[in-house]
C-alpha positions in Angstrom: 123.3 58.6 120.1 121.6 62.0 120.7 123.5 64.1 122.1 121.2 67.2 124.8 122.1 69.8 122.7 120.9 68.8 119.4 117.4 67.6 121.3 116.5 70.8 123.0 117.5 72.6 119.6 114.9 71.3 117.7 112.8 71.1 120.8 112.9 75.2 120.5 112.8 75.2 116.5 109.5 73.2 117.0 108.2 75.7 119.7 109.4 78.7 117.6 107.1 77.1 114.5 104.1 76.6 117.0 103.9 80.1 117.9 104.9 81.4 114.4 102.0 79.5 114.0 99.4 80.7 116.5 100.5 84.4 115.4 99.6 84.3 112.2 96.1 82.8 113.0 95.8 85.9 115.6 96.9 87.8 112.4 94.1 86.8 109.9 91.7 87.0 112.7 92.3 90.4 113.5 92.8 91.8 109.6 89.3 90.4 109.1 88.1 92.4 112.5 90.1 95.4 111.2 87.8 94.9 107.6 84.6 94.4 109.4 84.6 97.6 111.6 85.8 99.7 108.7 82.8 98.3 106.8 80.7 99.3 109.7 82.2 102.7 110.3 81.8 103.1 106.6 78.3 102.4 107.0 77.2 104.4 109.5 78.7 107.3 108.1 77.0 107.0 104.8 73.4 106.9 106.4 74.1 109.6 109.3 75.1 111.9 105.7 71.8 111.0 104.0 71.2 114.7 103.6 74.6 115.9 102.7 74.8 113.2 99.9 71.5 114.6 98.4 72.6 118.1 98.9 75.6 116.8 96.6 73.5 115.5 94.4 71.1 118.3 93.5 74.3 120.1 93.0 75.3 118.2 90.1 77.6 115.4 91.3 77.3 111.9 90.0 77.1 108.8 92.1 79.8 107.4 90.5 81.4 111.0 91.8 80.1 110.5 95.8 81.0 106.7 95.5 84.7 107.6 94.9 84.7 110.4 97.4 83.4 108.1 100.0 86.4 105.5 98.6 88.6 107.9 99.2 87.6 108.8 102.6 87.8 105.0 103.6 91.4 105.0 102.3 92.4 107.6 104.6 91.3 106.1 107.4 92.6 103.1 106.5 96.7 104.2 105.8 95.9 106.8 108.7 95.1 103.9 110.7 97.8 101.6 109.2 100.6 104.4 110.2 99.3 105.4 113.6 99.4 101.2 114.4 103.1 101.0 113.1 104.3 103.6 115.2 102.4 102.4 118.6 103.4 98.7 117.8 106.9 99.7 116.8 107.1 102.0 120.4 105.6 99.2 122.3 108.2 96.7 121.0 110.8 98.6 121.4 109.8 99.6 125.0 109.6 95.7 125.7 113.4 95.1 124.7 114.3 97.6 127.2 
């Protein structure tokens, strides 16, 4: 016999999983968003500085040189990004517990 307890228990361990679920689909959706417009920012900031990677080069710097100065840009704006997302997701949830 069964008793109501144990049923809606693993009623709500089975909902829990669902939604674990469905949030880490929303995850990988949204980390492969996150990748595309930093490849598109990227981008577009490499051909709008056509003329200031030239200037770099007749100066004497190597691609290899602007390739990791460019890598190092995205990095920035990628942990810059990472931090500033932390701290608005950790204020929002916390504002929700409230």
């Amino acid at each position: 016999m069964v008793t109501q307890n144990s049923t809606s228990t693993e009623d709500l361990t089975g909902t829990v999983k669902i939604i674990n679920k469905i949030f880490d689909y929303i995850i990988v959706i949204n980390m492969f968003l996150c990748l595309f417009a930093l490849s598109a920012n990227m981008t577009a900031n490499i051909y709008n500085q056509a003329k200031e990677i030239g200037v770099l080069r007749a100066i004497g710097f190597s691609k290899c040189r602007i390739r990791m100065l460019y890598f190092y840009e995205a990095l920035v704006l990628v942990f810059s990004s990472c931090i500033l997302g932390v701290f608005i997701g950790m204020t929002v949830g916390y504002t929700m517990t409230l």
